[in-house]
Every structure is written in structure tokens, then in C-alpha cells.
C-alpha positions as CSV (number, residue, x, y, z in Angstrom):
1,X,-10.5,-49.0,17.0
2,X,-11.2,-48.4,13.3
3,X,-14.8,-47.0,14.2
4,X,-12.7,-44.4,16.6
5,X,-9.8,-44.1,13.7
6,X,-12.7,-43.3,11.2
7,X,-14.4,-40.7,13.5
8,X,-11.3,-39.0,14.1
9,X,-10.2,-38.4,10.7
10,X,-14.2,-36.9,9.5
11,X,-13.5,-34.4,12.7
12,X,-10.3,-33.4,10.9
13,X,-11.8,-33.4,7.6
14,X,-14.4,-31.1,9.2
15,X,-12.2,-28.8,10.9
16,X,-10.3,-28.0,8.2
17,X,-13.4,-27.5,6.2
18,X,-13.7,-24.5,8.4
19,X,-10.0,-23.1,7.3
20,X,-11.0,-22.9,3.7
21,X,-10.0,-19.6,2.2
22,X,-12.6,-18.6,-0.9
23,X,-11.2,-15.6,-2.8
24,X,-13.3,-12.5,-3.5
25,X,-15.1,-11.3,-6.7
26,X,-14.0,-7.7,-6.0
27,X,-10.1,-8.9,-5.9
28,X,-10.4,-10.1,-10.1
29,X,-7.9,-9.2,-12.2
30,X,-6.5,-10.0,-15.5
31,X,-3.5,-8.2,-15.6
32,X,-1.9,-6.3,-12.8
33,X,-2.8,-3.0,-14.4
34,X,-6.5,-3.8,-12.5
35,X,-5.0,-3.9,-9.4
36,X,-4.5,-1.1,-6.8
37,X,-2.5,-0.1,-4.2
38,X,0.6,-1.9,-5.4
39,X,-1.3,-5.4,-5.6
40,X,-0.3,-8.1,-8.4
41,X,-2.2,-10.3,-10.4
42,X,-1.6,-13.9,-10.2
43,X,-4.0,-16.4,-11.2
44,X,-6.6,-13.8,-12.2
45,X,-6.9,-12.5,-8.2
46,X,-5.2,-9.1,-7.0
47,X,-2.4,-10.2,-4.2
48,X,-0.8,-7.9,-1.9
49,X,-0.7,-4.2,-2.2
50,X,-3.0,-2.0,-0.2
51,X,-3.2,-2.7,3.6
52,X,-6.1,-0.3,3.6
53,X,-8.6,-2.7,4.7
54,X,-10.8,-1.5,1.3
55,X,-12.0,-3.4,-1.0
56,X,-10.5,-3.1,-4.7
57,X,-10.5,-0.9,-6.0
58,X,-11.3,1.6,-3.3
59,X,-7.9,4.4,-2.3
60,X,-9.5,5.2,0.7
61,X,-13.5,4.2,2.5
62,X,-15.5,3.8,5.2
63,X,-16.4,-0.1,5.1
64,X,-18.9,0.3,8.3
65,X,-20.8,3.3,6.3
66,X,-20.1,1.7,2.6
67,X,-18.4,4.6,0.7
68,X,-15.5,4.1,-1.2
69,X,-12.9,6.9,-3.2
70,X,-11.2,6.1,-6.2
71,X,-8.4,8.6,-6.7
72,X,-7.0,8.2,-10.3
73,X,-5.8,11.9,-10.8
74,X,-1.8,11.0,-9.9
75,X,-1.1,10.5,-13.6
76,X,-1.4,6.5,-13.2
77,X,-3.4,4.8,-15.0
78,X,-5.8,3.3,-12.9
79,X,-7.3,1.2,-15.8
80,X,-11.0,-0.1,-15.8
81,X,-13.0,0.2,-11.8
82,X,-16.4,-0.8,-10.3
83,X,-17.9,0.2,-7.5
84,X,-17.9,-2.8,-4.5
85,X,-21.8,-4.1,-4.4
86,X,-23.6,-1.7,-2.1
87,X,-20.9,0.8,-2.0
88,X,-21.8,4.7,-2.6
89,X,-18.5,5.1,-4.6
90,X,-17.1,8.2,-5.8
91,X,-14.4,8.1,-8.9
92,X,-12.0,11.5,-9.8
93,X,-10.4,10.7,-13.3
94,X,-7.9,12.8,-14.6
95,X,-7.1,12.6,-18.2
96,X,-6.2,9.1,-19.4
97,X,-6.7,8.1,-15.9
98,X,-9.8,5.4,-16.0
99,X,-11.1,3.1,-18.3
100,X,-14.4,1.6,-18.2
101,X,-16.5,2.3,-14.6
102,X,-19.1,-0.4,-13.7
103,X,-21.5,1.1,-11.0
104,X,-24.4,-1.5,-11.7
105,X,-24.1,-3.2,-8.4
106,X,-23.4,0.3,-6.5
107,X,-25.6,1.8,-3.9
108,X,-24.9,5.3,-6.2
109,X,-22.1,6.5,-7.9
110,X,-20.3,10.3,-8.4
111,X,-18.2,10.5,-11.0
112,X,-15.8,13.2,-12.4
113,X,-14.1,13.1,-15.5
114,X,-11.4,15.8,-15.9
115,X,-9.4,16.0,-19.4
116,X,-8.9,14.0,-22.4
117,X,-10.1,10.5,-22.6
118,X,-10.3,11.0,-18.3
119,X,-13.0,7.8,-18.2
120,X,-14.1,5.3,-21.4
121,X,-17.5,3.6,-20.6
122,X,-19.7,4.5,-17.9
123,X,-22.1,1.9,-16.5
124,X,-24.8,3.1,-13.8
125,X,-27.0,0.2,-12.3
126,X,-30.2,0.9,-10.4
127,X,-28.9,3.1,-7.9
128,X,-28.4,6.6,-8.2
129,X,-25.3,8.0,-10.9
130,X,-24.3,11.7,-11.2
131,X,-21.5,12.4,-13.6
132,X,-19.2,15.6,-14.7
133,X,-17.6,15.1,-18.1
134,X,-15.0,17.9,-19.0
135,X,-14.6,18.1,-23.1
136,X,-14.0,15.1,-24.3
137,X,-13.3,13.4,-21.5
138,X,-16.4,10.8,-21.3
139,X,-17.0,8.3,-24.2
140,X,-20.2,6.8,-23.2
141,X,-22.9,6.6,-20.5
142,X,-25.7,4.1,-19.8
143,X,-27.5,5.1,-16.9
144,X,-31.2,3.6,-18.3
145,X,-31.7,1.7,-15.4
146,X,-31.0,4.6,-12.7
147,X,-33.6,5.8,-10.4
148,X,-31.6,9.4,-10.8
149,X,-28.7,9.7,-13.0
150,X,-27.3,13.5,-13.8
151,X,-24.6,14.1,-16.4
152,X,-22.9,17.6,-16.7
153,X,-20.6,18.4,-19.9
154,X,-19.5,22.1,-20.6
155,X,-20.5,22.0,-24.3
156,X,-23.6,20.0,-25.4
157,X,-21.3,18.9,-28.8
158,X,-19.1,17.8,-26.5
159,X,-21.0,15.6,-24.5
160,X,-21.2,11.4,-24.4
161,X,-23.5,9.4,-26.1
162,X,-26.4,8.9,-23.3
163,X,-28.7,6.0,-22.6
164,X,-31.0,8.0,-19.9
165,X,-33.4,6.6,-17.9
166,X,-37.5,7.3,-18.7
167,X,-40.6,8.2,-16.7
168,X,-42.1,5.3,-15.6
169,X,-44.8,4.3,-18.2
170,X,-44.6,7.3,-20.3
171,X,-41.4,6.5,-22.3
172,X,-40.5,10.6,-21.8
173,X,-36.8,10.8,-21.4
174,X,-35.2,12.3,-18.2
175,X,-33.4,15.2,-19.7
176,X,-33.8,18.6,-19.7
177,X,-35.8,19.0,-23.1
178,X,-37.7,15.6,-22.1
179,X,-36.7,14.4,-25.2
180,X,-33.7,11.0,-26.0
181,X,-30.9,12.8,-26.7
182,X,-30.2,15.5,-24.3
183,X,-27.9,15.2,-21.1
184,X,-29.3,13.1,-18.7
185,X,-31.2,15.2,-15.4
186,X,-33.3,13.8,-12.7
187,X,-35.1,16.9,-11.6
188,X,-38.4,16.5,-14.0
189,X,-41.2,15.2,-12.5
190,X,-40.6,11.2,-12.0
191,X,-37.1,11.3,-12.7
192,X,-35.8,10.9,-9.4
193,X,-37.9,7.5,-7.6
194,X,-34.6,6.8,-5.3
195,X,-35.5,5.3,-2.1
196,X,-35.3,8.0,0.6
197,X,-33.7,7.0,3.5
């Protein structure tokens, strides 16, 4: 009976093994500020909000194709974004609409910034970036590690500071002057080793 008892209960145990709910990384918040769609932030996870069936902070996607929009333009702060790992994400800022971006886990990343202080720090991982900064409206980019990153500014004094990527094993800089310092372009020779697909 105890043998039978015992065997029982570890089927149980088992079972509800199966029930657990793990939460995801791409629902982290610390304040409800970082979450979308309505969402709140309890116990540093997003709850609620968006019945969308995207991931945070996605407005609208394609989860079978892996895009994702980020619409911050409706004068609400949409406070600091990524891109969900694998997504090809594209962000629309208006000004004072987005803090930092993180697209260092993104398949690529488009990226406008419209008006003052539109988007704070911009953070391209391997995949590809293109980004349009209005005047003033981009603090920073780092897009070192992109196999093609683009950044258009109307006014070269008005630009962000950069962090472009290089030709491989030649240390030239992709911009248009080939030199550290100018806006970041991918059409010089080897500045655009994306994987074609």
C-alpha cells in the first residue's frame, strides 16, 4: 500500500511539474513605464495589457515571419525598448518618445528618430541597424559590431556620437570619408558582410 501511496504522489509531483509557468525575459520591467499596451509592472514582470499576441514591446508584428513595430509617435512616452531576439524590429520615435533602444539580440533593426531628444542610446548588435536621426534627436549610436549599420542626420554637427563598424582586418571605418568620425554607411567596399538570404 505505501509502495502504491509513494508512486502515486511522484506521478502527481511529475504532472504538476509539467504546469509550471516560467516567466519571459522579454516581459522585464522595473517600473510600469517599460511596459506596453496598458501592462503593469509587478514583481519586475509586465502583467496584462496588450492582447496582441506580441512580444514586449512590440505595437503590432508578425510572430510567424519575426518583425515587430514599435510605434512611440502618440506623444507617450514609451521609455527604454529592445528588439525581441531574432526579431527584425522597426522603432518610430517622436520627440521625447524613446529612451535607450537595445537591438543587440535583433535580426536588424530600422530606426527613426523624429524631434528633440526622439531616442537616447542606440545599441545595434551583429545584425544589420539603419537609423534616421532628425536634429538633435539621437544622443548616441554604437553599431561596431553590425555587419551593416547606416545612420542618416540632416546636418553633420548635428549628428550622434558614432561607434561604426570597420572593414574586416583593415581597421578603415565604414563611413563615407572611410575615416572614425563620419556617419556610419555600409555601402564601401566590405561594409556590408550580412548574410544574404
Amino acid at each position: 500500500m505505501r509502495a502504491a501511496l509513494a508512486m502515486l504522489a511522484l506521478a502527481a509531483l511529475t504532472a504538476a511539474g509539467c504546469w509550471v509557468h516560467r516567466k519571459s525575459d522579454d516581459l522585464r520591467c522595473n517600473t510600469t513605464d517599460d511596459c506596453r499596451g496598458g501592462g503593469t509592472c509587478e514583481d519586475g514582470y509586465c502583467i496584462g495589457g496588450s492582447s496582441n499576441g506580441c512580444p514586449s514591446p512590440c505595437t503590432s508584428c508578425d510572430v510567424q515571419d519575426m518583425t515587430c513595430k514599435v510605434d512611440c509617435t502618440s506623444g507617450e512616452a514609451c521609455g527604454s525598448l529592445h528588439c525581441p531576439v531574432g526579431f527584425e524590429c522597426t522603432f518610430k520615435c517622436s520627440a521625447g518618445g524613446c529612451g535607450d533602444i537595445d537591438c543587440a539580440a535583433a535580426k536588424s533593426c530600422d530606426i527613426e528618430c523624429q524631434g528633440a531628444a526622439a531616442c537616447h542610446n542606440i545599441n545595434c548588435g551583429p545584425g544589420a541597424c539603419s537609423i534616421s536621426c532628425s536634429a538633435q534627436a539621437c544622443a548616441s549610436v554604437d553599431c561596431a559590431v553590425s555587419c551593416a549599420c547606416d545612420v542618416s542626420c540632416p546636418n553633420p554637427n548635428t549628428c550622434p556620437t558614432m561607434s561604426c563598424p570597420t572593414v574586416f582586418g583593415t581597421g578603415v571605418a565604414c563611413t563615407r570619408t572611410g575615416s572614425a568620425g563620419g556617419r556610419c554607411d555600409s555601402s564601401p567596399a566590405g561594409c556590408d558582410t550580412c548574410p544574404v538570404f
